[in-house]
N, C-alpha and C positions, 0 to 999 in steps of 0.2 A: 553501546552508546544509548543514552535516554535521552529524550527532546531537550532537558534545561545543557546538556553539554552540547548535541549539535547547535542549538541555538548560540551556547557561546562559538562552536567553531565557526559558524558561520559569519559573527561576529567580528571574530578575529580576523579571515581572511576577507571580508569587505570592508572593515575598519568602519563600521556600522555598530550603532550602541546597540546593549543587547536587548535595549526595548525594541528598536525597528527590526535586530533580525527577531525575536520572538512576533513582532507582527508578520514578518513576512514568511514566518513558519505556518505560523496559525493561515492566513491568507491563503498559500500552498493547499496546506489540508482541508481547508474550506471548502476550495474551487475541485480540488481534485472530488470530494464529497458529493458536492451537487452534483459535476458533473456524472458521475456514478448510479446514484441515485435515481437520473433523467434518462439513464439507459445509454447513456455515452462512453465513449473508450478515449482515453487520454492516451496519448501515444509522443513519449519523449526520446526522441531519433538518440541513438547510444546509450539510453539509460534504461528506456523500458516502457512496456504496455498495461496499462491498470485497465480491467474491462470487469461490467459484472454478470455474471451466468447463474441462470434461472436453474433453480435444485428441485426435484418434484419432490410430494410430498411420497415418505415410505413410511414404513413400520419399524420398529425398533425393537429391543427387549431388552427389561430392566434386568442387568448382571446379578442381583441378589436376589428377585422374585421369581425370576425367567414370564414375567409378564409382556404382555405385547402393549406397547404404546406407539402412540401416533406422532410421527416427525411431522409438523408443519412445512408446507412448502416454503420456500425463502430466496433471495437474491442475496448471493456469495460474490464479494469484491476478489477480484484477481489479478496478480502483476506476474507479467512477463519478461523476464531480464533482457533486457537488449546483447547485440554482441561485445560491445565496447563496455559494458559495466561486469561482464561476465571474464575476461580478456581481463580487466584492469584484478579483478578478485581472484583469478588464477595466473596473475600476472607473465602473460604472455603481451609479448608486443605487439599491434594491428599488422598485416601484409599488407 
């Protein structure tokens, strides 16, 4: 699924045009962003944990020279499936 189909499904199931659900996609992604960005962990109970983790920098080597280059250090966004969204995609039922 690519964003212009969730945006229609979500359209569909709130019977929302798909200009406001493409806003309220775009919005979604925005705030999840920032907040990311600021060092904060978004945390949506049955769905999942988006948090981002400081990568140090290392060395690398380029596969066709066998040169050593330098990996910058970076902040990697990360999600964590919750149990209920994990449950619903191995469709088992909650206890």
């Amino acid at each position: 699924m690519n964003k212009n189909e969730l945006i229609a499904e979500i359209a569909d199931k709130t019977d929302m045009t798909k200009a406001k659900a493409a806003e309220a996609v775009d919005a979604f992604i925005e705030v999840i962003s920032k907040s990311l960005s600021k060092g904060k962990e978004v945390r949506l109970v049955g769905f999942g944990t988006f948090t981002s983790v400081k990568r140090k920098a290392t060395e690398g080597r380029n596969p066709r020279t066998g040169a050593v280059i330098k990996i910058a250090a970076s902040v990697q966004p990360k999600f964590k499936p919750g149990k209920a969204l994990k449950d619903t995609v191995n469709k088992r039922k909650s206890a």
